[in-house]
VEXDREN-914925 format. One record per atom (N, C-alpha, C): residue in one letter; x negated, y negated, z; atom name; residue number from 1. Coordinates in nm, 2 decimals. Atoms other than C-alpha are relative to their C-alpha. Layout:
REM VEXDREN-914925
  type       X       Y       Z  atom  seq
     a       X       Y       Z    CA  NUM
...
END
This chain:
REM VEXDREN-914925
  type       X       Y       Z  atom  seq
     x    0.12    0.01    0.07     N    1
     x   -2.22  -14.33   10.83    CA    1
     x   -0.10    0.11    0.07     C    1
     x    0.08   -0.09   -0.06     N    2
     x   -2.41  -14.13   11.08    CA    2
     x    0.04    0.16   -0.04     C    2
     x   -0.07   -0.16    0.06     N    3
     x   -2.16  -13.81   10.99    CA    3
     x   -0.08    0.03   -0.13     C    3
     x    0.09   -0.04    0.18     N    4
     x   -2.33  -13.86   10.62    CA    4
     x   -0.14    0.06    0.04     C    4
     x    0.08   -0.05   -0.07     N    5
     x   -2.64  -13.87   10.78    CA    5
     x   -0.04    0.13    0.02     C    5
     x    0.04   -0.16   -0.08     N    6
     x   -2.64  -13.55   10.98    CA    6
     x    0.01    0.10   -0.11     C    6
     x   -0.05   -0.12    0.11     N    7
     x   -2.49  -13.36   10.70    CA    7
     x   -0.12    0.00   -0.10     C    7
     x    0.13   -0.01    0.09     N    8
     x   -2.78  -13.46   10.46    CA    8
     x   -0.13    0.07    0.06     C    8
     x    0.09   -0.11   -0.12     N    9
     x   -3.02  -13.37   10.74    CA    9
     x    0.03    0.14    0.03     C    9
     x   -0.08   -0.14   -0.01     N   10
     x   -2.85  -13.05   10.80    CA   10
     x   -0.02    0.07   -0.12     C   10
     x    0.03   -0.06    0.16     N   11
     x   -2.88  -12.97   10.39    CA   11
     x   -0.13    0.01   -0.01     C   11
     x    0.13    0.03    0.05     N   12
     x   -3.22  -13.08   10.36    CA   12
     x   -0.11    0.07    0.09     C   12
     x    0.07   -0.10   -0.08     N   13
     x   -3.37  -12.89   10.66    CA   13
     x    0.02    0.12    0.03     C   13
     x   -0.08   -0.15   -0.05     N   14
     x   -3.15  -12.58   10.76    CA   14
     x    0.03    0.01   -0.14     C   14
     x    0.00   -0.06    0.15     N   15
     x   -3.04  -12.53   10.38    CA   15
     x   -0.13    0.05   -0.09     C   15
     x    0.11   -0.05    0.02     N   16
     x   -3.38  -12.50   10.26    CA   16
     x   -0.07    0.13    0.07     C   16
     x    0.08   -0.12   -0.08     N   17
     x   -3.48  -12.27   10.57    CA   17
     x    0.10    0.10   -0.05     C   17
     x   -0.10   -0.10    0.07     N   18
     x   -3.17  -12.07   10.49    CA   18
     x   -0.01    0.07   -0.15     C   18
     x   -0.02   -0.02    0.10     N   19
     x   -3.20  -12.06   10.11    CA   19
     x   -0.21    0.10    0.00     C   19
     x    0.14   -0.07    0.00     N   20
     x   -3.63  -11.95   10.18    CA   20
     x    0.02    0.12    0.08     C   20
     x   -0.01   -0.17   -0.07     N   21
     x   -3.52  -11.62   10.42    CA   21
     x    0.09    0.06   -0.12     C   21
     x   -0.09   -0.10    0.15     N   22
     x   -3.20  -11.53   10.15    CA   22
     x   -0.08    0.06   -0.13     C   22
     x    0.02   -0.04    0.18     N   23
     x   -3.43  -11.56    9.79    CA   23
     x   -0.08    0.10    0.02     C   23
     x    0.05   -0.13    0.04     N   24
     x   -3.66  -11.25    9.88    CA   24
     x    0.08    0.15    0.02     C   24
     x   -0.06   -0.10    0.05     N   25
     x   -3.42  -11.05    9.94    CA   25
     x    0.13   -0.02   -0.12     C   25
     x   -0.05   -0.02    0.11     N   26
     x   -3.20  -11.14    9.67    CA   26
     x   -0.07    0.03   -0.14     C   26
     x    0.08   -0.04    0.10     N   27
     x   -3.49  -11.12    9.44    CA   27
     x   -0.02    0.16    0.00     C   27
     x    0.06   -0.21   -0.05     N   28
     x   -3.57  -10.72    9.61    CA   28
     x    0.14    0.04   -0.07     C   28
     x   -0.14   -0.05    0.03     N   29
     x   -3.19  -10.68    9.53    CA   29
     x    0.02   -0.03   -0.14     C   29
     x    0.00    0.07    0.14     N   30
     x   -3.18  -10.82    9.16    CA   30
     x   -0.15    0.15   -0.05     C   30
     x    0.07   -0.12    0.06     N   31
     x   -3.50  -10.57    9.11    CA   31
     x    0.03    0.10    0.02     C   31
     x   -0.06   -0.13   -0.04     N   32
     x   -3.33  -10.31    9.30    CA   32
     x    0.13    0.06   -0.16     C   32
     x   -0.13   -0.02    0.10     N   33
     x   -3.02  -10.35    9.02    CA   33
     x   -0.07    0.06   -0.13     C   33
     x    0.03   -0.03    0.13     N   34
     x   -3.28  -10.35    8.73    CA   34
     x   -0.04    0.17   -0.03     C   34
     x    0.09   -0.15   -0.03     N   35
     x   -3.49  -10.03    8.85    CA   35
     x    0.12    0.10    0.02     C   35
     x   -0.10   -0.05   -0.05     N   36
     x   -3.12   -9.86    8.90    CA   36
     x    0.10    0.02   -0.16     C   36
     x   -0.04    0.00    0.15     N   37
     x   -3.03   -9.97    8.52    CA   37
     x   -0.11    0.07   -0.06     C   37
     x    0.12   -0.11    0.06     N   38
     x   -3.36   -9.82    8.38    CA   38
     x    0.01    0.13    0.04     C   38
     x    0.04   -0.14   -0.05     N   39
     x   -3.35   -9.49    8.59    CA   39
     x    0.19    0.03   -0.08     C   39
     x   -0.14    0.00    0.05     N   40
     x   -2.95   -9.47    8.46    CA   40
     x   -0.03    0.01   -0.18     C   40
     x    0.02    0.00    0.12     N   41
     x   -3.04   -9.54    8.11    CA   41
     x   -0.10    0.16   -0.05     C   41
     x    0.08   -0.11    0.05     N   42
     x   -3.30   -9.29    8.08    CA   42
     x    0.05    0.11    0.00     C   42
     x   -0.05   -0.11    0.00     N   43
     x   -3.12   -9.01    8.26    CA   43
     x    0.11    0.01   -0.16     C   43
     x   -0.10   -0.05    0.10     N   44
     x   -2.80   -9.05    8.01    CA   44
     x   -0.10    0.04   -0.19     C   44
     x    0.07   -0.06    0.12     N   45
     x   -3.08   -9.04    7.70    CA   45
     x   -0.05    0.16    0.02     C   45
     x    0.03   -0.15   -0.09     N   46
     x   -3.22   -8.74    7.91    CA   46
     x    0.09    0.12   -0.04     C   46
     x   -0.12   -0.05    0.00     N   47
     x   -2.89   -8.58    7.90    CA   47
     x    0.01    0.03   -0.16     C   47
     x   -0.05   -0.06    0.13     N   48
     x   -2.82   -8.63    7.52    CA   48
     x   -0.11    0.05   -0.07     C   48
     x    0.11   -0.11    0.06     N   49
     x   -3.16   -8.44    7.41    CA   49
     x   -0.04   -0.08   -0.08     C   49
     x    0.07    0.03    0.17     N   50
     x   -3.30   -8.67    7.15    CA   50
     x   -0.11    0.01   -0.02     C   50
     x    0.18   -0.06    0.02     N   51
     x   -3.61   -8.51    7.03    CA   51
     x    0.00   -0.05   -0.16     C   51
     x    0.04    0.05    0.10     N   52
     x   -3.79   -8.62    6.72    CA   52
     x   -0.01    0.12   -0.11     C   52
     x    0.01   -0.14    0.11     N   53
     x   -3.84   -8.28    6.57    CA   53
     x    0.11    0.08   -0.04     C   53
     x   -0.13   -0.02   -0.01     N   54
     x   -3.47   -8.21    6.53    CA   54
     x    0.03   -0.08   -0.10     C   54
     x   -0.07    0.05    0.10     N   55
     x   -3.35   -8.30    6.18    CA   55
     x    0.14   -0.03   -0.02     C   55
     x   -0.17    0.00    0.01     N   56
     x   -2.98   -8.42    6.20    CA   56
     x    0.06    0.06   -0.11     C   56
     x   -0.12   -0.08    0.06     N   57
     x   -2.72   -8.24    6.00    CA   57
     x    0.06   -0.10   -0.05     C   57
     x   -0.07    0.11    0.05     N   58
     x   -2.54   -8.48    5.73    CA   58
     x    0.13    0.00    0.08     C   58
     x   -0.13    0.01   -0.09     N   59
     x   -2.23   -8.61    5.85    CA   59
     x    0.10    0.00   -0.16     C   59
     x   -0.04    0.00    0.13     N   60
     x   -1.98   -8.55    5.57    CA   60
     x    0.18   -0.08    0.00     C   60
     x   -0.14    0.08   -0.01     N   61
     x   -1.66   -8.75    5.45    CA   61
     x    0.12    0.15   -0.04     C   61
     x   -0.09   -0.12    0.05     N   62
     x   -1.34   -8.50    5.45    CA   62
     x    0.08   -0.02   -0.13     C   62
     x   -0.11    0.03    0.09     N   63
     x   -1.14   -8.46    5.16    CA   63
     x    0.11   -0.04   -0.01     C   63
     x   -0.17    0.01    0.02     N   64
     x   -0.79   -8.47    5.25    CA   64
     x    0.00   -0.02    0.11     C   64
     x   -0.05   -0.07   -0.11     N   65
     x   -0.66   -8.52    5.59    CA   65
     x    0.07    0.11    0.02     C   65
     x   -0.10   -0.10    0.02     N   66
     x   -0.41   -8.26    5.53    CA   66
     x   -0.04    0.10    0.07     C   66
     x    0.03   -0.11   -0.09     N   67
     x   -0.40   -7.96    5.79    CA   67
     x   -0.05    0.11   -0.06     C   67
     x    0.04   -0.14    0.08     N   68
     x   -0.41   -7.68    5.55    CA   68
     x   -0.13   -0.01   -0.09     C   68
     x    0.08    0.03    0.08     N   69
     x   -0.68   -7.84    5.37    CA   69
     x   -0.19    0.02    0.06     C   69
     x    0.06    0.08   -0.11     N   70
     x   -0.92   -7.90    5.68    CA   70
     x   -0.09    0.15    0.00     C   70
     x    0.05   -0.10   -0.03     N   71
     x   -1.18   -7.64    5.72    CA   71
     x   -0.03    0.06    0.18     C   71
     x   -0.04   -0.02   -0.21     N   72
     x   -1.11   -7.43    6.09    CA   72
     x   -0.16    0.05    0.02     C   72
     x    0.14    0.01   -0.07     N   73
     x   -1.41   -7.41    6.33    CA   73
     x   -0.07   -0.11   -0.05     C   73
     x    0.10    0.06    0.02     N   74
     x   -1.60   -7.70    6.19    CA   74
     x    0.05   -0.16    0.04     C   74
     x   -0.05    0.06   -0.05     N   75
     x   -1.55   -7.99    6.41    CA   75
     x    0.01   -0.17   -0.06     C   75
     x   -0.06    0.10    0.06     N   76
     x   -1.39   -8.36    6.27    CA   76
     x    0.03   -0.05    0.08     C   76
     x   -0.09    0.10   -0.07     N   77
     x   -1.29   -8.68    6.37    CA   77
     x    0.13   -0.02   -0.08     C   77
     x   -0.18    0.05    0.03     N   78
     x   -0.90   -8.74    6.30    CA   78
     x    0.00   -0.15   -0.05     C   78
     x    0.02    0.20    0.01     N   79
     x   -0.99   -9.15    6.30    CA   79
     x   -0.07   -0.02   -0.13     C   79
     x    0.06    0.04    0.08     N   80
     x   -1.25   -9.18    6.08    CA   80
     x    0.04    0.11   -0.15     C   80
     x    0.02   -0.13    0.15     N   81
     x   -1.22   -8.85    5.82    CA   81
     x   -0.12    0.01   -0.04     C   81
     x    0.17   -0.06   -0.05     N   82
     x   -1.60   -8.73    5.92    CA   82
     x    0.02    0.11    0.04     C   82
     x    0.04   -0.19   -0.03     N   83
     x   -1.68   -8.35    5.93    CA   83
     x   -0.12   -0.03    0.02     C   83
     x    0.13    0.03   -0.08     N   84
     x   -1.95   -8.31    6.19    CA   84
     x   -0.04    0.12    0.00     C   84
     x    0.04   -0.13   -0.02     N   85
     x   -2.21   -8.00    6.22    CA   85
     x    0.07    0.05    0.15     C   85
     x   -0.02   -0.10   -0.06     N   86
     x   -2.18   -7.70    6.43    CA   86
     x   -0.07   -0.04    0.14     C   86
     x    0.05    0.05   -0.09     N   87
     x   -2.22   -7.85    6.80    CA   87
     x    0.03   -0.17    0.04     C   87
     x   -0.02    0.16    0.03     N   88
     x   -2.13   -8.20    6.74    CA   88
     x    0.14    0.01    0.09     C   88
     x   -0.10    0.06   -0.06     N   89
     x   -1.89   -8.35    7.00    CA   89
     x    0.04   -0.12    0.02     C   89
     x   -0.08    0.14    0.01     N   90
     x   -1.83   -8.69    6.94    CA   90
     x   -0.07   -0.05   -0.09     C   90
     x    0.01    0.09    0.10     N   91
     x   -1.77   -8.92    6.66    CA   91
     x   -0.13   -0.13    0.00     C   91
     x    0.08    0.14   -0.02     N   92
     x   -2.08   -9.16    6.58    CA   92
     x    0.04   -0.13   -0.08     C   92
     x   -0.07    0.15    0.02     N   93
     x   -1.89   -9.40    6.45    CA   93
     x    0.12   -0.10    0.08     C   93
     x   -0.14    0.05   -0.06     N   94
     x   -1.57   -9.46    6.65    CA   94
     x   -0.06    0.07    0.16     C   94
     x    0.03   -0.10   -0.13     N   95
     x   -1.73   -9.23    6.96    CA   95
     x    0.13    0.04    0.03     C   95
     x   -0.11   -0.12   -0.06     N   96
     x   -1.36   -9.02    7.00    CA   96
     x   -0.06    0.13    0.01     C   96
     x    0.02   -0.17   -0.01     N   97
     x   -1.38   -8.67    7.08    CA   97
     x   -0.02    0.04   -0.10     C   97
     x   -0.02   -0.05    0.11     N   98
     x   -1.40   -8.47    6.81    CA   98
     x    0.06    0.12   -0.03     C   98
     x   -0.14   -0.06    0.04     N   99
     x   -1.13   -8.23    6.66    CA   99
     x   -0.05    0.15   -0.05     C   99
     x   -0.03   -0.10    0.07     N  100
     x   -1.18   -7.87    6.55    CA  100
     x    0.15    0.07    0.06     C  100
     x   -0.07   -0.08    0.04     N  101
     x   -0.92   -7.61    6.41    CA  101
     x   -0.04    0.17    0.05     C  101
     x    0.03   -0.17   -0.03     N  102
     x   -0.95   -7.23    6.59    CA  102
     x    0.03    0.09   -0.13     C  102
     x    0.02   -0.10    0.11     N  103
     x   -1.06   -6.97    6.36    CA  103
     x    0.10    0.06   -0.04     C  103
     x   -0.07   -0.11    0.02     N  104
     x   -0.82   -6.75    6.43    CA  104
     x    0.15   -0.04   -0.01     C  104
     x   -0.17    0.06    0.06     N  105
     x   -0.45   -6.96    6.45    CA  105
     x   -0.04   -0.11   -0.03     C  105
     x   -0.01    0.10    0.08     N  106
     x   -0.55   -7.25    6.38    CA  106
     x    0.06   -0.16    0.09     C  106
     x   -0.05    0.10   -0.05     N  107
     x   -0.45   -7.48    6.69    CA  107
     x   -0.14   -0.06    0.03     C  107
     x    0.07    0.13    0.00     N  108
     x   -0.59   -7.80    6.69    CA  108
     x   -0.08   -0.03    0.18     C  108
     x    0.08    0.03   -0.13     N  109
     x   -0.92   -7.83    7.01    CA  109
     x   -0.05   -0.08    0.03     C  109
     x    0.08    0.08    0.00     N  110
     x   -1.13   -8.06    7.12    CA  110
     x   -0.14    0.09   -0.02     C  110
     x    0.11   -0.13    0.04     N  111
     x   -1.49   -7.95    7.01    CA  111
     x   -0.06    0.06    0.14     C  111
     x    0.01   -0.06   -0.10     N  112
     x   -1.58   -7.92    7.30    CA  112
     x   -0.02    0.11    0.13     C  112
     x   -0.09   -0.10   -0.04     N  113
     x   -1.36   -7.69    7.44    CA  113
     x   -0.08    0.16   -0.04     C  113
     x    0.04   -0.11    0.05     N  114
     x   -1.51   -7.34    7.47    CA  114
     x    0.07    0.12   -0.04     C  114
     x   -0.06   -0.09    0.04     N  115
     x   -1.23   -7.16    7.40    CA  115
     x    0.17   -0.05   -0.07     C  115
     x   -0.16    0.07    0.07     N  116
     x   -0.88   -7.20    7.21    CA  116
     x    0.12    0.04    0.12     C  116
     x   -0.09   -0.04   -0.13     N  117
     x   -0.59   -7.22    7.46    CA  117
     x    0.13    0.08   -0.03     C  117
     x   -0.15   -0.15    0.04     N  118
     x   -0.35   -6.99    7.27    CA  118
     x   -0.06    0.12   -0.02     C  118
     x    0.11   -0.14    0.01     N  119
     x   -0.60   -6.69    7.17    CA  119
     x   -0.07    0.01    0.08     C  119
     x    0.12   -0.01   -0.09     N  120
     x   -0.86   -6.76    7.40    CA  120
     x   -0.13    0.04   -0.09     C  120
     x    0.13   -0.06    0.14     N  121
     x   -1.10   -6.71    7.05    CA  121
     x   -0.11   -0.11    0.05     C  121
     x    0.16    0.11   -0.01     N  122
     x   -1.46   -6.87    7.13    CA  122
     x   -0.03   -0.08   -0.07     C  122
     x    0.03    0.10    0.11     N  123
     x   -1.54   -7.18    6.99    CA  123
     x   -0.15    0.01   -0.05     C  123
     x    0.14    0.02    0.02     N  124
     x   -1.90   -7.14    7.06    CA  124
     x   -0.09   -0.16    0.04     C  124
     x    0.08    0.14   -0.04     N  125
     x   -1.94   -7.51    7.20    CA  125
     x   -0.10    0.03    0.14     C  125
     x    0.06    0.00   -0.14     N  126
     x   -2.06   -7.34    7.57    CA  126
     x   -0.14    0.03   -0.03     C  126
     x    0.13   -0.06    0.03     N  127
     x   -2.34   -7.16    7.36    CA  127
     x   -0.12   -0.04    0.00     C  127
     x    0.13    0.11    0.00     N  128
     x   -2.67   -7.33    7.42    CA  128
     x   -0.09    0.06   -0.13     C  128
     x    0.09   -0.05    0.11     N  129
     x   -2.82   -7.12    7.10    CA  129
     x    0.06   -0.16   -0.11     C  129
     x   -0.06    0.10    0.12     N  130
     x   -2.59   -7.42    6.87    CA  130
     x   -0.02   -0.12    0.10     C  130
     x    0.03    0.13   -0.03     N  131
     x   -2.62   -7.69    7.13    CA  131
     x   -0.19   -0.05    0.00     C  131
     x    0.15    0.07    0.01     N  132
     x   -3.04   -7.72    7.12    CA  132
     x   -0.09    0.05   -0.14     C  132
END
């Protein structure tokens, strides 16, 4: 009986003291995580440029999948069958990469990619005149 005792005593005085030194810093740490998610969030919007004065470019459905059909340089998603403007690197519907065709042979890039890896022909993704 006394063992119950002590142990309630024990909970009820040293658990309290214990649990009142831990909750300010787990509260500092809990705001630390939030202020760490806001500065994180912002940067990655930061990153993808979204300005108001910047009219988006339709996104258009392709006609065919078909290779020969597909128009080269102008970059697609493969998943969905969406032809994206001039600069566009990922699908806003599925987010995959997205796919162009090199001008000049015709091997399949990521948009990406600033150059074709059989020609070495420019895509024009590195250009910051088509990315802003």
């Amino acid at each position: 009986m006394e063992l119950i005792r002590d142990v309630t005593e024990f909970v009820s005085a040293e658990g309290a003291e214990i649990g009142a030194t831990l909750f300010p810093f787990a509260a500092l740490g809990l705001l630390g995580l939030y202020i760490l998610w806001l500065v994180i969030g912002y940067l990655r919007v930061s990153q993808v440029g979204l300005a108001d004065s910047a009219t988006p470019e339709p996104v258009l459905s392709l006609t065919s999948t078909d290779e020969a059909s597909r128009p080269r340089g102008v970059p697609y998603c493969a998943f969905d069958g969406l032809q994206y403007p001039l600069g566009a690197r990922y699908c806003t519907a599925c987010e995959r990469d997205l796919l162009l065709d090199c001008v000049n042979d015709g091997a399949t890039l990521f948009a990406g990619d600033a150059s074709c890896y059989r020609c070495g022909t420019r895509t024009g993704a590195a250009e910051p005149a088509l990315l802003g």
